[in-house]
Backbone bond lengths (Angstrom), bond angles and torsions (degrees), N, CA, C in turn:
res aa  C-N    CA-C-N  psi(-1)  N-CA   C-N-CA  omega(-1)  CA-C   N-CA-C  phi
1 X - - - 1.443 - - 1.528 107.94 -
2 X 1.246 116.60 128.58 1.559 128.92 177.44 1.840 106.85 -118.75
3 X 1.271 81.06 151.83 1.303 96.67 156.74 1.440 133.16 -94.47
4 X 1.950 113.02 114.76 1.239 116.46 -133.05 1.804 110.07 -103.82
5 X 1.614 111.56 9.90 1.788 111.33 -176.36 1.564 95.26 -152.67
6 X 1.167 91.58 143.76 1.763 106.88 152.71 1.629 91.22 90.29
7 X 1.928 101.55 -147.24 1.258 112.64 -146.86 1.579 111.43 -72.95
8 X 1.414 99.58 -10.60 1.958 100.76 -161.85 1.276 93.52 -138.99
9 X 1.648 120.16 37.92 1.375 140.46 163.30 1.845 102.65 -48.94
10 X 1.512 112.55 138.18 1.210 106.98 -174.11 2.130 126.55 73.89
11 X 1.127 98.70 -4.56 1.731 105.84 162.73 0.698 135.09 -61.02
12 X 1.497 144.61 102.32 1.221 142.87 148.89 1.577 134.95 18.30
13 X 1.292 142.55 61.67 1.710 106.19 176.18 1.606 114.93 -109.13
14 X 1.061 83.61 157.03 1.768 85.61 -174.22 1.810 100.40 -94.40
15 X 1.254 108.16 164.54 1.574 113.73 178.93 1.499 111.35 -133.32
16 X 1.139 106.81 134.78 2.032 118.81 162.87 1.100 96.80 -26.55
17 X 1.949 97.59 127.50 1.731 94.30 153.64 1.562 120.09 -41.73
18 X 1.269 104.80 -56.79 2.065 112.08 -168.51 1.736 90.28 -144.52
19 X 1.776 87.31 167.31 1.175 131.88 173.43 1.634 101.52 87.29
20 X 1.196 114.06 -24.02 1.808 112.01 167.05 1.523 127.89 -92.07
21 X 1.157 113.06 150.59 1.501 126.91 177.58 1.202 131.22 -129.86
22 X 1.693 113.59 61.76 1.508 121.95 -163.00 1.161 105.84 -39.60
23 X 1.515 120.24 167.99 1.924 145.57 -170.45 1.756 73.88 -91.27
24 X 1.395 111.43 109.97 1.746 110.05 143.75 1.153 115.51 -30.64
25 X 1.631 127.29 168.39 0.948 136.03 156.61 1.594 139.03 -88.08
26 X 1.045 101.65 6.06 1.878 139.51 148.95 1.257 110.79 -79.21
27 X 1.291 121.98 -64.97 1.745 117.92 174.29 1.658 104.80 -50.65
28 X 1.316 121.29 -78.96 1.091 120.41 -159.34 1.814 106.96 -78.28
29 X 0.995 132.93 20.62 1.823 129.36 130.44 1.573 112.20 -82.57
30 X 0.997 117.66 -39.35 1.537 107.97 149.44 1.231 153.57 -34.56
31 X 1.427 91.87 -63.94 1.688 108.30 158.30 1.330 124.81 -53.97
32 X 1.318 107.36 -67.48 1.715 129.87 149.99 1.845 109.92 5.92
33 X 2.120 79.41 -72.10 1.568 90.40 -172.43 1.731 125.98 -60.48
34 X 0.888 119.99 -25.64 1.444 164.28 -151.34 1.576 98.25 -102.60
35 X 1.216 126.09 -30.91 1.270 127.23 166.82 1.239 107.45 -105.14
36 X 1.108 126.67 -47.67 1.475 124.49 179.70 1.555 120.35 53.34
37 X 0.970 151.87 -136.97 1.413 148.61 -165.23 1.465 129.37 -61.42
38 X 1.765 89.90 -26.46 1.800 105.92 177.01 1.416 93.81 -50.94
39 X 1.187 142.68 -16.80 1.381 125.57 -157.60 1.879 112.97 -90.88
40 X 1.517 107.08 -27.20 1.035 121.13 -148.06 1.854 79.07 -96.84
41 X 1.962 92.64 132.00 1.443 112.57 -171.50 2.180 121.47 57.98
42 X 1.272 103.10 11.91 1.355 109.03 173.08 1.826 126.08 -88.75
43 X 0.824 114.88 133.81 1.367 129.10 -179.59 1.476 112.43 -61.23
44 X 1.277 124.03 96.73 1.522 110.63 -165.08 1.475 102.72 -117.06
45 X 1.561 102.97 157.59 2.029 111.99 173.06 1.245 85.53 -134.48
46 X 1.832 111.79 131.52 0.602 137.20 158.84 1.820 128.93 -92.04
47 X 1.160 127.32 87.71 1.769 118.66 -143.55 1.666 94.22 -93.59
48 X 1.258 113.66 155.82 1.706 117.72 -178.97 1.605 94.54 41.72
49 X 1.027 99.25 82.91 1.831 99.48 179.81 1.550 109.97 -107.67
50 X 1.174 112.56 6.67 1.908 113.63 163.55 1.646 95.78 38.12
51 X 1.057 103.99 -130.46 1.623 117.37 173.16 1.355 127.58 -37.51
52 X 1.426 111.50 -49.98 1.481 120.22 -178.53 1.651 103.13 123.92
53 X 1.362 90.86 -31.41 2.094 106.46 -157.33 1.653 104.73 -8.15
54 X 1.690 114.38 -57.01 0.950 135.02 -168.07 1.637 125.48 -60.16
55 X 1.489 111.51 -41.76 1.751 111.04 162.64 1.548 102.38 -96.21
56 X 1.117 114.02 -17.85 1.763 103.37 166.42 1.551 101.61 -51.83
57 X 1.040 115.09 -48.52 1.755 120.73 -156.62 1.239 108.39 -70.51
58 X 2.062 105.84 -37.48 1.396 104.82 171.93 1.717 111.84 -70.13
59 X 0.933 139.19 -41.19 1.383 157.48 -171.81 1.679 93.27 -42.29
60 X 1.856 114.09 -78.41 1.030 96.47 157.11 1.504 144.98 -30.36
61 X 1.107 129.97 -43.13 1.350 121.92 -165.23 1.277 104.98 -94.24
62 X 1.320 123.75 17.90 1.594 117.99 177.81 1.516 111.67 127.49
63 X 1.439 135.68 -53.34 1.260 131.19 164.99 1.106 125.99 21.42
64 X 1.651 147.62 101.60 1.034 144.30 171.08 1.296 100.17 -45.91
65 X 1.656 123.17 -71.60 1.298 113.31 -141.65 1.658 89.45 -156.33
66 X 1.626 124.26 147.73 1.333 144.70 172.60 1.028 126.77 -139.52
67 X 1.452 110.54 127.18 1.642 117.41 -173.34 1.507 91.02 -104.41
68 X 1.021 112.04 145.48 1.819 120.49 178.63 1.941 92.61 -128.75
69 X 1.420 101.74 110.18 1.619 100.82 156.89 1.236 127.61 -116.09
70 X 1.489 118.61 116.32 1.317 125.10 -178.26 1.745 109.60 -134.91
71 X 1.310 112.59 126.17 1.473 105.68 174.11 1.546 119.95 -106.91
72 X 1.387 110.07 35.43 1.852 103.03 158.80 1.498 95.30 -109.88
73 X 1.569 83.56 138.75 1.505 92.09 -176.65 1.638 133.95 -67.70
74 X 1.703 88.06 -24.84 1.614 107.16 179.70 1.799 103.91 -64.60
75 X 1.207 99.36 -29.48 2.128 98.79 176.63 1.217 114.26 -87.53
76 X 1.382 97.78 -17.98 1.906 102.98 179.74 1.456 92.34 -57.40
77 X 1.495 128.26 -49.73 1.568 135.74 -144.44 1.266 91.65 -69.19
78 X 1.459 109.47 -63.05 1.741 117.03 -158.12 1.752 102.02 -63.03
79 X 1.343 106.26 -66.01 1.531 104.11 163.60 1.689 106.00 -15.51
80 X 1.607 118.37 -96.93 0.956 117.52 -142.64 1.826 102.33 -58.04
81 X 1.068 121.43 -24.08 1.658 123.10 177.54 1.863 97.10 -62.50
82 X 1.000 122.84 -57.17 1.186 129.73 -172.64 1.697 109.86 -43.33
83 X 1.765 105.95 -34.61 1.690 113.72 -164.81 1.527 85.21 -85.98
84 X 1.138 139.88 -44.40 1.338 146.99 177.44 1.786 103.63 -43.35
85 X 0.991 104.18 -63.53 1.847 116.93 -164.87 1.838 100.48 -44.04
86 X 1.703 85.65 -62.03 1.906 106.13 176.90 1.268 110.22 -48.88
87 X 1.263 123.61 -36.51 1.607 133.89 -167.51 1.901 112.72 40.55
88 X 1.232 111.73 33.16 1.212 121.62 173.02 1.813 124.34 -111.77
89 X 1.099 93.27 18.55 1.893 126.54 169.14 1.660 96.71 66.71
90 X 1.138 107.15 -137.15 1.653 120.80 -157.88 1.462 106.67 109.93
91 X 1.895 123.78 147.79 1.369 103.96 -178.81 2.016 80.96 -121.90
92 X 1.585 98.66 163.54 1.271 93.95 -155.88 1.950 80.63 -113.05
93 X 1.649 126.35 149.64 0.694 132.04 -168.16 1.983 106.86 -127.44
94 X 1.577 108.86 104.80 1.564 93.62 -151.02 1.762 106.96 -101.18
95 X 1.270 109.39 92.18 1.669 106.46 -162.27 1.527 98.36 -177.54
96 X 1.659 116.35 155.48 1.290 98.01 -178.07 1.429 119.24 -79.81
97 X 1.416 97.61 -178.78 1.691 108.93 -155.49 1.703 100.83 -74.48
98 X 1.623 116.73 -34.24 1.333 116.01 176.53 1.530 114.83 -52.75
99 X 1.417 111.07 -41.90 1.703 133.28 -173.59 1.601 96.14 -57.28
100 X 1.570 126.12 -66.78 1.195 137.57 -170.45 1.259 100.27 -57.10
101 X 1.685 141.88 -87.07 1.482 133.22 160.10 1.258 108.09 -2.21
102 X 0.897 126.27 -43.77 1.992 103.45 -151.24 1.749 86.27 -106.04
103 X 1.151 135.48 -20.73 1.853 129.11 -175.55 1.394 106.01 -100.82
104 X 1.638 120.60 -24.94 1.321 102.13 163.08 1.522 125.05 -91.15
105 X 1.395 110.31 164.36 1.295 110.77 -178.86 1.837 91.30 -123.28
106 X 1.488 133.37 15.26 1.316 101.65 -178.58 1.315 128.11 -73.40
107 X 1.236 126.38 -129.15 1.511 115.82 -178.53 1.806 103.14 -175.92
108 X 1.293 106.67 111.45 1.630 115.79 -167.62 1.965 108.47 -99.98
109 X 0.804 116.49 145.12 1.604 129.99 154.55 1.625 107.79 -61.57
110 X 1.272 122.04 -69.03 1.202 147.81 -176.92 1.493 133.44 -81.90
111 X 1.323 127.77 80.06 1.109 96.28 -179.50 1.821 124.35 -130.38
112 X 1.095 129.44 165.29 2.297 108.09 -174.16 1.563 89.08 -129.64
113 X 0.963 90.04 148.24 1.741 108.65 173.32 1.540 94.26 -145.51
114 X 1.551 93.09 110.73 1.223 142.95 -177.40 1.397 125.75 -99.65
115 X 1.904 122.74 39.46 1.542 117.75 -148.16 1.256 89.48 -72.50
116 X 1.621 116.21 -177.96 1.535 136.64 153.48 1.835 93.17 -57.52
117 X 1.269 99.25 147.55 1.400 105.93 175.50 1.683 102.95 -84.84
118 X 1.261 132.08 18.46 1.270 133.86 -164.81 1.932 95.94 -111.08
119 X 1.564 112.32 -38.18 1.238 124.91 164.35 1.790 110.52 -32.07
120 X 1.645 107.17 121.75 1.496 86.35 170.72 1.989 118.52 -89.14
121 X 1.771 79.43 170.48 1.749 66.81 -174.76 1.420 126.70 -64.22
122 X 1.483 115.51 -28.29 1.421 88.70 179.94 1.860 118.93 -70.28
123 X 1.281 133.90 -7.16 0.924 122.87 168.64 1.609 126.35 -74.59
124 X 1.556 93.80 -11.91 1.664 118.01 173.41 1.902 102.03 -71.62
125 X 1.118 110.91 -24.24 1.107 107.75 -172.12 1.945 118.15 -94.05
126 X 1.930 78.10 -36.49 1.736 73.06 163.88 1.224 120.39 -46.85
127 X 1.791 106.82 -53.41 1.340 88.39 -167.01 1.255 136.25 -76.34
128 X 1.508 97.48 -2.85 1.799 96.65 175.11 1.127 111.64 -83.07
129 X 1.548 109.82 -30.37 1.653 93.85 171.98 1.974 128.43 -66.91
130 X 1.405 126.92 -6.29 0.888 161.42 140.78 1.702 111.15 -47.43
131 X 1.473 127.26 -51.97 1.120 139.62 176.98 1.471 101.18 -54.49
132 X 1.447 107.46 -56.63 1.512 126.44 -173.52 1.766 103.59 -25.24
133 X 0.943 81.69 -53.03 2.294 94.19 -155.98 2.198 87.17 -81.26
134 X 0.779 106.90 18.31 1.833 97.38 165.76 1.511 109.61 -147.64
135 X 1.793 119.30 20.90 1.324 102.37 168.28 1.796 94.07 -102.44
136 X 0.793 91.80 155.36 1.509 118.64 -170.30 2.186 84.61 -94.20
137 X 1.531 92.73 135.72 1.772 108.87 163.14 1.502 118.24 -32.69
138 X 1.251 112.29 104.36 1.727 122.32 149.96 2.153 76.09 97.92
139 X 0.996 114.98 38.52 1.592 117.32 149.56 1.247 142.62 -115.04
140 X 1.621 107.11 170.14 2.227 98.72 -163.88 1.284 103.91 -122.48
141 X 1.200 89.42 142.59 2.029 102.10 168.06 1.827 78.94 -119.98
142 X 1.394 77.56 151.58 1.367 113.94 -178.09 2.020 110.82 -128.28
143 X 1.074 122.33 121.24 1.714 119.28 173.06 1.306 104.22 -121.54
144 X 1.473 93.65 132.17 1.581 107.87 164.08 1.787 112.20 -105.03
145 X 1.197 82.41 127.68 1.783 99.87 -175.72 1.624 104.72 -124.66
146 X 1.556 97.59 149.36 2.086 101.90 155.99 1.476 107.52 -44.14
147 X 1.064 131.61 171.23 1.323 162.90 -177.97 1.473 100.65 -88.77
148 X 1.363 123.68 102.17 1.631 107.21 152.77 1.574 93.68 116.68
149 X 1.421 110.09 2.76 1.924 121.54 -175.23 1.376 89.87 -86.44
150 X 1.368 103.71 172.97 1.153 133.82 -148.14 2.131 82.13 -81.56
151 X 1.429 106.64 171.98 1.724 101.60 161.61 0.916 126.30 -74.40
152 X 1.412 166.13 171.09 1.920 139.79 141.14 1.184 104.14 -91.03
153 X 1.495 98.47 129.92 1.713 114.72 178.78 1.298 110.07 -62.69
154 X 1.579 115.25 155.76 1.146 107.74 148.49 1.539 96.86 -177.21
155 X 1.465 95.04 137.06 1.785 112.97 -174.20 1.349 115.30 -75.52
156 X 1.674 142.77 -32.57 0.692 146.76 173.22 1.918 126.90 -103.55
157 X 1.202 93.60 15.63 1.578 98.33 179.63 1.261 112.44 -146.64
158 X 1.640 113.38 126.68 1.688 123.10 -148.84 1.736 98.34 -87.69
159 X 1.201 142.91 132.10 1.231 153.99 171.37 1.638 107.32 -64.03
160 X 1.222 109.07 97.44 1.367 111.11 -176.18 1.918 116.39 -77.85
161 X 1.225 105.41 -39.46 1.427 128.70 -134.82 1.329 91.75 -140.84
162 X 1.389 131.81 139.33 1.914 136.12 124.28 1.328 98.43 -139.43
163 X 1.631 98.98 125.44 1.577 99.71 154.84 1.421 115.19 -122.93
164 X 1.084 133.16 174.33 1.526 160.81 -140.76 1.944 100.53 -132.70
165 X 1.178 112.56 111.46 1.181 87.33 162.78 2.389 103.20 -160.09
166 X 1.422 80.36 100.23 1.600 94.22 -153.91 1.542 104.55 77.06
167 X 1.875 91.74 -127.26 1.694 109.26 -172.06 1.860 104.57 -88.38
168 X 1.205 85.12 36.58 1.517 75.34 175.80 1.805 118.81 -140.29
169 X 1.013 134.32 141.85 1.311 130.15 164.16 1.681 122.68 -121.29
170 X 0.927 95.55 158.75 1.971 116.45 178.85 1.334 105.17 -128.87
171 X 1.408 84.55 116.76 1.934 97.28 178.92 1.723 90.73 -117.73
172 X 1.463 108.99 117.95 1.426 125.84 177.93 1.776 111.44 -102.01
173 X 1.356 108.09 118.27 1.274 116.86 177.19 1.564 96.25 -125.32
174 X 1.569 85.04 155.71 1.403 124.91 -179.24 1.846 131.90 -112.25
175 X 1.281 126.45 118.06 1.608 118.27 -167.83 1.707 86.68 -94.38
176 X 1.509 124.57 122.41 1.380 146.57 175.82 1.980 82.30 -53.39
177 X 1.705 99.20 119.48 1.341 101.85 151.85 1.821 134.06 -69.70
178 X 0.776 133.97 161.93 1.776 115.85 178.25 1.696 106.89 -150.66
């Protein structure tokens, strides 16, 4: 797995033996594309970030700044080797993603929620509804789900985007700027 745009185009990352399922490198030029510029100078959280692949990729393409939260420790390792390899920082946050939501108060442009596909959906939904209260005006959460899962609700964030790509989907939401 490489890192596939921008400054650290062609990088190395390594991945968890198990329990993770990095963004291909087909998905995430996709995504990428699909985001396009929002990325460049945006504040991104990366949640269940396994590898990182995903704010690594943003990091490359411009990214001010990435929080990666993951609490197995074995991804904490590879993760944090991975932020090392990129040498384009990120601070890594090692606890679960519910724990982090509810103690931070920052506020992202950018953000992917990346559960285990074993997660059910309504807890997929907690956390986006949770996501809700830290995107910052005219910002995206992005969820990666199995193929053929249920949608993730959410009352306050407009569904911009779903794509299909194999066993995988991207449901792209939007926080209404004002």
């Amino acid at each position: 797995m490489r890192i596939i745009g921008g400054e650290a185009k062609g990088r190395r990352l390594d991945a968890p033996d198990e329990g993770t399922r990095p963004l291909t490198g087909r998905v995430r030029e996709a995504l990428f594309s699909i985001l396009g510029e929002t990325v460049d100078g945006a504040t991104v959280l990366d949640l269940f970030a396994g590898s990182g692949s995903f704010g690594l990729e943003a990091l490359s393409r411009g990214a001010a700044e990435v929080v990666f939260v993951e609490r197995d420790r074995r991804a904490v390792k590879v993760l944090e080797r991975n932020i090392g390899a990129v040498g384009l920082g990120g601070r890594v946050e090692t606890e679960t993603v519910v724990d982090y939501l509810v103690r931070s108060d920052a506020g992202f442009d950018l953000v992917f929620v990346d559960p285990p596909y074993a997660l059910e959906d309504l807890a997929v939904e907690e956390v986006l509804f949770m996501v809700e209260n830290r995107l910052n005006q005219g910002a995206t959460a992005i969820v990666h789900r199995r193929s053929g899962g249920a949608r993730p609700k959410s009352d306050n964030l407009r569904l911009t985007d779903k794509r299909r790509y194999g066993d995988t989907e991207l449901w792209v939401f939007a926080k209404e700027g004002s």
